[in-house]
N, C-alpha and C positions, 0 to 999 in steps of 0.2 A: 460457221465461222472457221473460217483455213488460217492457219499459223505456219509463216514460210521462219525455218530456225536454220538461222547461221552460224555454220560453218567450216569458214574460211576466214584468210589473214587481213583483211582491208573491208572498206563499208560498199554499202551496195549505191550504184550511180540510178539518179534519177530514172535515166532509161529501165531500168530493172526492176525499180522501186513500182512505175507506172504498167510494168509487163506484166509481172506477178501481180499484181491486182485487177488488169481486164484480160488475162487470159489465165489465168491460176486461180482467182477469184478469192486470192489472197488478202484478209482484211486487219494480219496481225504481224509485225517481226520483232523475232527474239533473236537476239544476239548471246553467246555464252558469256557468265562473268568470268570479269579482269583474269583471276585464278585459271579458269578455264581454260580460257583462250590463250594465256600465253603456255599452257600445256599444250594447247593442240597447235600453236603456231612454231612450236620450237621444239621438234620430235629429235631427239638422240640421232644423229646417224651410225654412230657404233651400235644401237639395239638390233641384236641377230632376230627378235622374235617381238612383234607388238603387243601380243596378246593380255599382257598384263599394262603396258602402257596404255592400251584404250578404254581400260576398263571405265576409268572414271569419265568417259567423256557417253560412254555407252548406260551409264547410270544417272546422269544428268538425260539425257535421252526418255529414260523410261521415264522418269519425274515430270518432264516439262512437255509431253507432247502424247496429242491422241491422236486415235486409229483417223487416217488420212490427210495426217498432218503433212508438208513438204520440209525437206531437207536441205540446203542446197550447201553442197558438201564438195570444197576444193581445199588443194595442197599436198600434206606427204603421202607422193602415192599409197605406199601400201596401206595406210594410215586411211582414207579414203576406198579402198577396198575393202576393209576390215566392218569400215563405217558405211556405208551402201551395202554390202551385206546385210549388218544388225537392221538398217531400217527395211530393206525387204522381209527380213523376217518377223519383222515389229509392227508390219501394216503403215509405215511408213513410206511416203516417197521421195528418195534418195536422189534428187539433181545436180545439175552442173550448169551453168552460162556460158554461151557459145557469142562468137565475136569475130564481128569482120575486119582481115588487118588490112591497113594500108601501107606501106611505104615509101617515102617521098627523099629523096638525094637531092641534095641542094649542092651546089658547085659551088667551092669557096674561090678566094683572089688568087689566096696561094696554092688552086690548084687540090686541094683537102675538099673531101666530099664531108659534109654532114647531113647525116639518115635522121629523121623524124621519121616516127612508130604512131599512127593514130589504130589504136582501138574501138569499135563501135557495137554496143550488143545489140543482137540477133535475135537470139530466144532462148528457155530456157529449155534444157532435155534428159530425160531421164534414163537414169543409170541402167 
């Protein structure tokens, strides 16, 4: 039994939901609590040094996850470096969801272009 543990600032789309379970063989998701997650979604950008900002998300880590658990770990860059490190070195596997864009320009009356952005995921791939 594989446990895909998130995270990242937003929920996972269907498509990713169905990925991670026929090609990750993913049968579990954990999301970080509320506390958690709005620590790891709202990282300081005056902090010169993470090191102590990640601690707590890196101890929630060791608590919630065993050897060849998946990771799937987006947002503040370095903050994400930091974290894909610790689970390489944790026996963990540190991912990311990749995505095909599209974009579509629509010509307005008055001449005003409007861009629509569709996103579609791909796969997921490891850090």
């Amino acid at each position: 039994m594989l446990t895909l543990h998130l995270l990242f600032s937003h929920s996972l789309i269907p498509d990713q939901i169905e990925d991670a379970k026929s090609k990750l063989q993913i049968t579990g998701f954990q999301a970080l609590p509320i506390d958690l997650q709005k620590h790891f979604s709202h990282v300081p950008p005056d902090l010169e040094d993470l090191t102590e900002y990640v601690q707590p998300l890196k101890d929630w880590l060791l608590q919630h996850t065993k050897s060849g658990d998946f990771v799937l770990i987006h947002g503040d860059f370095g903050l994400v470096c930091h974290l894909a490190n610790f689970c390489k070195q944790n026996a963990l596997i540190p991912i990311y969801a990749t995505t095909e864009r599209k974009s579509i320009e629509i010509p307005q009356e008055d001449g005003s272009i409007v861009t629509q952005r569709i996103f579609k995921h791909t796969l997921f791939r490891k850090y």
